[in-house]
TORMINU-900994 format. One line per field, with one value per residue (C-alpha): residue in one letter; x, y, z. Coordinates in nm, 4 decimals. Each point is the difference from the previous one (the first is absolute). Layout:
N
residu (A ...)
u (X ...)
v (Y ...)
w (Z ...)
REM end
This chain:
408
residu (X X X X X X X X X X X X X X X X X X X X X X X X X X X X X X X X X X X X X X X X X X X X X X X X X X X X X X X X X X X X X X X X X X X X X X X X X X X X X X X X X X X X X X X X X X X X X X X X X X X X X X X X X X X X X X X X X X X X X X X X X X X X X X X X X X X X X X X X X X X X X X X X X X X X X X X X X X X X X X X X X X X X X X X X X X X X X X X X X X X X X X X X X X X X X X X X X X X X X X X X X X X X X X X X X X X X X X X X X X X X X X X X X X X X X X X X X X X X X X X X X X X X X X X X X X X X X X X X X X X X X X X X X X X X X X X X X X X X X X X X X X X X X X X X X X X X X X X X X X X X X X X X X X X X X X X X X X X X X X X X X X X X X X X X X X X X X X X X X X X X X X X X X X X X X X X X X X X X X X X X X X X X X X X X X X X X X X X X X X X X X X X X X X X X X X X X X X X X X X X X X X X X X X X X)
u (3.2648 -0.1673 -0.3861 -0.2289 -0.3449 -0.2640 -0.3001 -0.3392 -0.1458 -0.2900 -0.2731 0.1032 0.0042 -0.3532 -0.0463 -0.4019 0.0005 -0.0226 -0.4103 0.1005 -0.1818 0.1600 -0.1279 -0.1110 0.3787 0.1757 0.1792 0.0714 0.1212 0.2170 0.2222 0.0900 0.0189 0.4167 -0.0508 -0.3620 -0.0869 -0.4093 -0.2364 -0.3600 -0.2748 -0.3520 0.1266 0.1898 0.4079 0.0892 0.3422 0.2002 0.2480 0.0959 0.4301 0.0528 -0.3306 0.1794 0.0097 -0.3144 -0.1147 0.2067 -0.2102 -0.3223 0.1558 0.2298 -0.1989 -0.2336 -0.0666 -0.2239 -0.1805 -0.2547 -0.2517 -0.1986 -0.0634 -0.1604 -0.4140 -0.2196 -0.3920 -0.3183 -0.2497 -0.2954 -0.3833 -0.2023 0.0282 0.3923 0.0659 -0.2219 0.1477 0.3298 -0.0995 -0.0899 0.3142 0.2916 0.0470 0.0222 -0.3460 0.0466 -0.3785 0.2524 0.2663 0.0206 -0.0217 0.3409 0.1865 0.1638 -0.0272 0.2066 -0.2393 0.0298 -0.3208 0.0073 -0.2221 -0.2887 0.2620 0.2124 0.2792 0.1586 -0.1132 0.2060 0.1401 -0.0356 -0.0717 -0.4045 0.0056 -0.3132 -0.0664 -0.3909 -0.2943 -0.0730 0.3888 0.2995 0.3223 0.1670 0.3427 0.1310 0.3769 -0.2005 -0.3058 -0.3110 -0.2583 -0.2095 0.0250 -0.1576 -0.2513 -0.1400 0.0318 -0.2392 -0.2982 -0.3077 0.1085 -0.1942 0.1457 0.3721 0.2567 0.3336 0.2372 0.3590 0.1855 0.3543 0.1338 -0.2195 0.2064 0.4091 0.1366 0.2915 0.1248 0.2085 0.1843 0.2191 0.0750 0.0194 -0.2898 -0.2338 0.2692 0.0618 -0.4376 0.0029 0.3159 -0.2312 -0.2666 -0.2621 -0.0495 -0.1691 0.1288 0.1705 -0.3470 -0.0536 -0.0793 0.0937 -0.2520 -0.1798 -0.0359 0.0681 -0.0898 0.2026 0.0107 0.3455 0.0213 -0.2962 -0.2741 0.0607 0.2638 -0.1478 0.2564 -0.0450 0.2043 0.0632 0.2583 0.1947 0.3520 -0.1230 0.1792 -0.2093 -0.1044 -0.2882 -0.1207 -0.0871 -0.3063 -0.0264 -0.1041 0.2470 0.0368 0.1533 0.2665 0.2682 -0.0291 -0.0083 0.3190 0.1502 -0.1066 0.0899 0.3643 0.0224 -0.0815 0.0958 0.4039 0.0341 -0.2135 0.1975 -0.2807 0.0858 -0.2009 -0.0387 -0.0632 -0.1533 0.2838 0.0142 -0.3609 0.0237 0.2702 -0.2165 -0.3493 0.1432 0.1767 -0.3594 -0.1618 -0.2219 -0.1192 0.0449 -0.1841 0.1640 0.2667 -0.1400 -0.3611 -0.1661 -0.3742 -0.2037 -0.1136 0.3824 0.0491 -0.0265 0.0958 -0.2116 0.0794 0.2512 -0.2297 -0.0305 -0.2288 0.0366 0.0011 0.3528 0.1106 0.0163 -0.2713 -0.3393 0.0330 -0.1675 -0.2909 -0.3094 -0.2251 -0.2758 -0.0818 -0.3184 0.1996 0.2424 0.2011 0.1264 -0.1233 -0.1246 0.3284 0.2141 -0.1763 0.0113 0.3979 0.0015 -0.1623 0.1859 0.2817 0.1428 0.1721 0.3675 0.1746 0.1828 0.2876 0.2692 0.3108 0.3226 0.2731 0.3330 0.2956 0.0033 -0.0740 -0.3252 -0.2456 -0.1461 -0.2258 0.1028 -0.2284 -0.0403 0.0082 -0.0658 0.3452 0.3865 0.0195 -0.2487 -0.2003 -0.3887 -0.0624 -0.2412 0.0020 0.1700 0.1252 -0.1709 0.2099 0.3559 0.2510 0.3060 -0.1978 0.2637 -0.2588 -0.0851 0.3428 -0.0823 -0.0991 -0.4038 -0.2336 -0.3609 -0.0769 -0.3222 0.0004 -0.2830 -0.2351 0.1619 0.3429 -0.0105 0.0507 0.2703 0.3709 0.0862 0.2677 0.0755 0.2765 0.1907 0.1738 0.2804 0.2680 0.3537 0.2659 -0.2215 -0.0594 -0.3340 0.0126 -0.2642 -0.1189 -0.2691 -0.0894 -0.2571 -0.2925 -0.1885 -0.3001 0.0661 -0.0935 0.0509 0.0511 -0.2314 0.0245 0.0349 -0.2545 0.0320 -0.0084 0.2942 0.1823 -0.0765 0.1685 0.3246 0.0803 -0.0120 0.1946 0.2872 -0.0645 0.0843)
v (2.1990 -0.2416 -0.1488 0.0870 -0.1642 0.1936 -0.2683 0.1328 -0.1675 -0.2389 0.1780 0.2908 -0.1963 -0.0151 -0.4052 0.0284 0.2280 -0.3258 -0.0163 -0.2387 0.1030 0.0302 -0.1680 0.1526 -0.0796 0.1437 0.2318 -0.2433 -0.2919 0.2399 0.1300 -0.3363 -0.1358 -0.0111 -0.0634 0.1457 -0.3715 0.0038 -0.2179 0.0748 -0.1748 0.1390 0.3041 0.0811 -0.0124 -0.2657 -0.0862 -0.2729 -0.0042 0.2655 -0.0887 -0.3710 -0.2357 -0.2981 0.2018 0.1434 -0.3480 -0.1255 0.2862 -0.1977 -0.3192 0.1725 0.3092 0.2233 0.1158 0.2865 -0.0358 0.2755 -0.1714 0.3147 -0.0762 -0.3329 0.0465 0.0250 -0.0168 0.1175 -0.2463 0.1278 -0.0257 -0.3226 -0.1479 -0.0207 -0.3168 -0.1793 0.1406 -0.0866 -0.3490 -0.0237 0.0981 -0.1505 -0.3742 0.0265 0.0484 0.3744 0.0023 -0.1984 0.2382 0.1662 0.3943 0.1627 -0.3218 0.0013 -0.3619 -0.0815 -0.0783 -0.0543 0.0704 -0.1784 -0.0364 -0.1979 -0.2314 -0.0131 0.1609 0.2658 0.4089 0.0819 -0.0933 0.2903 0.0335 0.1002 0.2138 0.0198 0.2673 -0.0428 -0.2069 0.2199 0.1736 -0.1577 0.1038 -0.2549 0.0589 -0.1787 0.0702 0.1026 0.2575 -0.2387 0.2532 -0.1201 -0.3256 0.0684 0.2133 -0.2953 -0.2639 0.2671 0.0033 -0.1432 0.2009 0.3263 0.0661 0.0238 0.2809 -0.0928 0.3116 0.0023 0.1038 -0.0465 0.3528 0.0204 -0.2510 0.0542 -0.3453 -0.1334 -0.3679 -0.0120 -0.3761 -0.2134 -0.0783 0.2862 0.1861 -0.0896 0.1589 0.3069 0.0836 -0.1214 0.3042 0.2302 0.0154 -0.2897 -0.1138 -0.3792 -0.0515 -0.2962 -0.1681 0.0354 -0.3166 -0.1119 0.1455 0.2364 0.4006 0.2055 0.3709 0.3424 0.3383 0.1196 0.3763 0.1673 -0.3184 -0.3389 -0.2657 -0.3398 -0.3235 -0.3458 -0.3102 -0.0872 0.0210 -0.1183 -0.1816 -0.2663 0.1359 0.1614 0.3439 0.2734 0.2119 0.3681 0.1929 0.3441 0.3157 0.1086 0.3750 -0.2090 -0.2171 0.2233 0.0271 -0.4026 -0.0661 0.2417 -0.1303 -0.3527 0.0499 0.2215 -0.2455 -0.3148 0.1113 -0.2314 -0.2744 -0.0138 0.1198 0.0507 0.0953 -0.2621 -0.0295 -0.2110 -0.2202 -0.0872 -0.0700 -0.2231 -0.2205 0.0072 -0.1302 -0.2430 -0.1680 0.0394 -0.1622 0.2944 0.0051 0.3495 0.0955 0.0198 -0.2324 -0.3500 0.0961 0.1764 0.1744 -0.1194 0.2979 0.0904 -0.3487 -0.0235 -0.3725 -0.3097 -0.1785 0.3338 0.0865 -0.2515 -0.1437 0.0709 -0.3849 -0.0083 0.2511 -0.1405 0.2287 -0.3046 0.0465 0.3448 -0.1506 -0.0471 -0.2371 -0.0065 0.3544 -0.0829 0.2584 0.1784 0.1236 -0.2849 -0.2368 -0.2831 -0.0428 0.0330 -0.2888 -0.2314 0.0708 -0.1321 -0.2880 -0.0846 0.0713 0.1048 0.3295 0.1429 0.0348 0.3061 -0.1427 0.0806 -0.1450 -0.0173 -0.0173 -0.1839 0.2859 0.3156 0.1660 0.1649 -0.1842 0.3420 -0.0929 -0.3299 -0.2963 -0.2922 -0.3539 -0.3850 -0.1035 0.1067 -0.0444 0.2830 -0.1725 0.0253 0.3772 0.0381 0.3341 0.3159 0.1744 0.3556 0.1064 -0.1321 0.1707 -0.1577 0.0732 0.0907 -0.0995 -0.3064 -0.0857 -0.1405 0.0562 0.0384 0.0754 -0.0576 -0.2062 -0.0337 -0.4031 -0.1794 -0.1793 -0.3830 0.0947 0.1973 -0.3271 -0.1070 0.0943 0.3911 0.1036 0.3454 0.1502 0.2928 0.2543 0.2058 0.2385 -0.0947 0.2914 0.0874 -0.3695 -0.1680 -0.3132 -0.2437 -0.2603 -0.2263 0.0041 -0.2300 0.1545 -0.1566 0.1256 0.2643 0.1801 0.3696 0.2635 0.0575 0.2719 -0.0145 0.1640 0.3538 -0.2548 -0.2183 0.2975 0.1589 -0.2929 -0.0675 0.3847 -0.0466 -0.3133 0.1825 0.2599 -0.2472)
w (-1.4269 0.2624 -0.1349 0.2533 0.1018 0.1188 0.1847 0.0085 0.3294 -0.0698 0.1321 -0.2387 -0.2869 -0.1983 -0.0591 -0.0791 -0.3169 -0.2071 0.0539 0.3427 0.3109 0.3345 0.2902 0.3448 0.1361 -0.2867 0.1172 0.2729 -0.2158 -0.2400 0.2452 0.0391 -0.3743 -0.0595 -0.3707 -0.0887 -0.1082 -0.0246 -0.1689 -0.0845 0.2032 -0.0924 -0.1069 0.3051 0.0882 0.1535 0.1050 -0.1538 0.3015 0.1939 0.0781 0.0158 -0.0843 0.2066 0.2472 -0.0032 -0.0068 0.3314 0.1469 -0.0258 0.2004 0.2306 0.0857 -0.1836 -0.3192 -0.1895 -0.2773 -0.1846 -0.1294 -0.0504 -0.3805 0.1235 -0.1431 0.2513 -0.0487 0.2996 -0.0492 0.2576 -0.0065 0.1028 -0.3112 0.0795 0.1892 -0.2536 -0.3302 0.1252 0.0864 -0.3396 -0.1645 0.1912 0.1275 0.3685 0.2156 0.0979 0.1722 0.2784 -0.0078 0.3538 0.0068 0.0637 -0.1990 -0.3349 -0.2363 -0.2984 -0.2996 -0.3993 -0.2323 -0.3451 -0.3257 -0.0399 -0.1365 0.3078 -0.0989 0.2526 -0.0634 0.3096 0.3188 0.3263 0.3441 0.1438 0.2878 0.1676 0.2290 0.0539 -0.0722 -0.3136 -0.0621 -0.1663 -0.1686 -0.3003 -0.0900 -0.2477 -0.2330 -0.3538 -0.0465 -0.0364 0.0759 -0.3828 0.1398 0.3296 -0.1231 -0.2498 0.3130 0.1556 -0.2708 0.2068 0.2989 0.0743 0.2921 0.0165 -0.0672 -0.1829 0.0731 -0.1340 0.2783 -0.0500 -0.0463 0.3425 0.2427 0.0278 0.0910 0.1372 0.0675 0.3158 0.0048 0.1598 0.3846 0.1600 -0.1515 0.3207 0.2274 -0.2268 0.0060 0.4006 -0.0005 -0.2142 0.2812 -0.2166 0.3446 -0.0532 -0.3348 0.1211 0.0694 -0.3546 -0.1718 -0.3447 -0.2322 0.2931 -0.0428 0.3031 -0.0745 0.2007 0.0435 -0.2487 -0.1476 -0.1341 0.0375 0.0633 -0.1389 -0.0562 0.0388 -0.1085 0.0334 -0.3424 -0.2868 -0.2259 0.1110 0.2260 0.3379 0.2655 -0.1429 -0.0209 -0.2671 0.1106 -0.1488 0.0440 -0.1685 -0.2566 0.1954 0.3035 -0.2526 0.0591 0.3714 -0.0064 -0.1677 0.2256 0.2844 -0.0904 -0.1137 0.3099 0.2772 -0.2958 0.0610 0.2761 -0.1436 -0.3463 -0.1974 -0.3630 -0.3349 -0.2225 -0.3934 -0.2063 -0.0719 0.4100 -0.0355 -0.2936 0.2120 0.2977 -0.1579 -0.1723 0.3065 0.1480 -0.2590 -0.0908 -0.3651 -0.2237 -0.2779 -0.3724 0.1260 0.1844 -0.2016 -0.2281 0.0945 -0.2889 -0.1010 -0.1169 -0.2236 -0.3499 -0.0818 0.1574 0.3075 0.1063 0.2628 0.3518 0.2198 0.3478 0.0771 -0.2786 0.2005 0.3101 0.1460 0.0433 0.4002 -0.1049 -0.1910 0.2024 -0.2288 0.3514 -0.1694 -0.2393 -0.2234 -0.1256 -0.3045 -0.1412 0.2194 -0.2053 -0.2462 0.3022 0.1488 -0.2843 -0.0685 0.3818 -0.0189 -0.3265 0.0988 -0.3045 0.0289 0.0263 0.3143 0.1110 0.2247 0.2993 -0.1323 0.1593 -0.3235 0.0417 -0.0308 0.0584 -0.3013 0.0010 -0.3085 -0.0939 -0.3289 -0.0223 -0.1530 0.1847 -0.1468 0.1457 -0.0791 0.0495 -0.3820 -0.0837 -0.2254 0.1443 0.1031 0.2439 0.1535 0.0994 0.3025 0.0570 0.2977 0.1387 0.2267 0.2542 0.3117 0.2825 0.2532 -0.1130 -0.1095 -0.3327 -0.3438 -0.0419 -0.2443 -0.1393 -0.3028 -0.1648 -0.0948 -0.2929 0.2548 -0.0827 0.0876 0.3080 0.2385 -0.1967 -0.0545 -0.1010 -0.1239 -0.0919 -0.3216 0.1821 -0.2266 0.2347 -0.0816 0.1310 -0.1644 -0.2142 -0.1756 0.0145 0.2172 -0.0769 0.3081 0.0721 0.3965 0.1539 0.1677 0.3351 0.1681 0.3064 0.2292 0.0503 0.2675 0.2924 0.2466 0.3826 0.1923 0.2058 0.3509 -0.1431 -0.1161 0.3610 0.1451 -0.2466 0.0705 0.3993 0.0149 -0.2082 0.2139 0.2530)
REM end
């Protein structure tokens, strides 16, 4: 007698009983999980890959990707104490922060060590949203004591969100009727009318190509994604999991929590938390502010000089350095670091990763011990390591102008 299979389609199949949430899109991204291969990210499903993650990845460089990042936190800060209580907590000068922009900011300890890293929206003189990867609500709410007059609101089951990346995303919301969207600057909101309200778009994300994220009420998610892979056929638009993501930051150079740092509030042993200045991030620290958190250790580890440095290294081979220690010689004797995140970046054609390097050793040679499978066997290698630089996107006008000339 023949064995027969009988497949349950995907969106029958009941993937959340486990305690994990489902997003707005859901029922949107489900259909289109092959293998039912979700991870947990604040509670919610989110998709490890979807078919292929290289391909999902190609997506963001060739033409567009989708991301949920609907379990992203996001925070309301409002009242007229806002702008001020902000100020106080992250490193940037928000009080300068145009209305209708979004800024990339970190807040740390008093002892300069990194809370969080997120993006400030600010959408008035007295109204902004924070999102950030991790709840930190406690921690906002203590930065806040001495303020009367602002309102910290969690808002994240509030706001669906989607991350629309890669080349053709600007043609795809010109094709969706977001008429203007190309006149959208890097880091500028543009607000329009979409389903039941409004959907909000910024110029932001997460892979280092041209891209938007979309914000809209969670009631109009479903309509969205349709509407996107609808009019996206042409453009190549495909959904994209974490594992595409993972490739696409770290060819950006775009730091992740848990993996290039840990928030200080999560360590246990000393010195596993960072500075912002070891991680590469001082060109966000704005020491003409008379204060902020962690202001005065952050500016004597600058002037001492005497901190690690998180660095872009390009790796001889091709053999990814995932975990690897670095040293200051090909014999391996003086450790002096480790790589947090490595990958054989197609774009870039060559082997890249971070490594976090003791302060009197990052100008000098690096070396890095690769492990690899060949068959099965453990290989063992020892691969130089120079400084590099990473990817950078073109813009939507150079884009614009390589499509016509092929068209030509």
């Amino acid at each position: 007698m023949p064995l027969k299979a009988t497949l349950q389609p995907a969106d029958a199949t009941d993937h959340v009983h486990l305690g994990i949430l489902p997003s707005p899109f859901h029922s949107r991204t489900s259909r289109l999980n092959r293998n039912q291969l979700w991870g947990e990210w604040n509670g919610y499903a989110s998709a490890t890959y979807y078919a292929d993650s290289h391909l999902e990845y190609f997506s963001t460089r060739n033409t567009c990707g989708v991301f949920d990042v609907s379990p992203m936190r996001k925070y309301r800060f409002s009242g007229t104490d806002a702008a001020a209580m902000l100020n106080r907590m992250v490193t940037r000068d928000v009080l300068a922060q145009a209305i209708d922009t979004v800024a990339y900011n970190v807040w740390c300890t008093d002892d300069g060590k990194v809370v969080d890293d997120g993006t400030i929206f600010r959408f008035s003189e007295d109204e902004f949203m924070l999102c950030c990867a991790d709840p930190c609500f406690d921690w906002f709410c203590l930065s806040a004591v001495g303020f009367d007059a602002v309102d910290i609101t969690d808002i994240s089951a509030d706001v669906a969100a989607l991350s629309l990346q890669g080349p053709t995303s600007c043609a795809l919301l010109k094709a969706m009727g977001f008429s203007g969207i190309e006149q959208c600057k890097p880091f500028q909101i543009m607000r329009f009318p979409f389903g039941s309200g409004d959907i909000m778009i910024s110029r932001t994300g997460y892979t280092g190509d041209l891209g938007y994220e979309l914000w809209l009420a969670p009631e109009d998610a479903e309509l969205l994604w349709d509407q996107l892979f609808d009019r996206g056929k042409i453009y190549g638009i495909q959904p994209m999991g974490d594992e595409s993501l993972e490739m696409a930051r770290i060819e950006a150079g775009f730091l992740a929590p848990d993996v290039d740092f840990h928030g200080s509030l999560h360590t246990v042993e000393l010195n596993h938390d960072h500075s912002p200045l070891e991680l590469g991030l001082g060109w966000i620290l704005n020491f003409k502010k008379p204060f902020f958190s962690g202001r005065a250790a952050l500016l004597a580890q600058k002037e001492s000089g005497n901190y690690r440095r998180l660095l872009k290294l390009d790796i001889e081979g091709n053999k990814p350095a995932d975990n690897s220690i670095l040293y200051a010689d090909k014999k391996c004797a003086k450790e002096i670091g480790y790589v947090t995140s490595a990958m054989w970046s197609p774009v870039v054609k060559a082997n890249i990763g971070y490594g976090l390097v003791e302060a009197k050793y990052f100008e000098g040679p690096i070396w890095a011990e690769i492990y690899h499978q060949k068959e099965l066997h453990w290989q063992r290698r020892v691969a130089r390591c120079t400084r590099c630089l990473l990817y950078t996107s073109p813009s939507p006008r150079d884009i614009e102008v390589h499509l016509v000339c092929r068209l030509l």
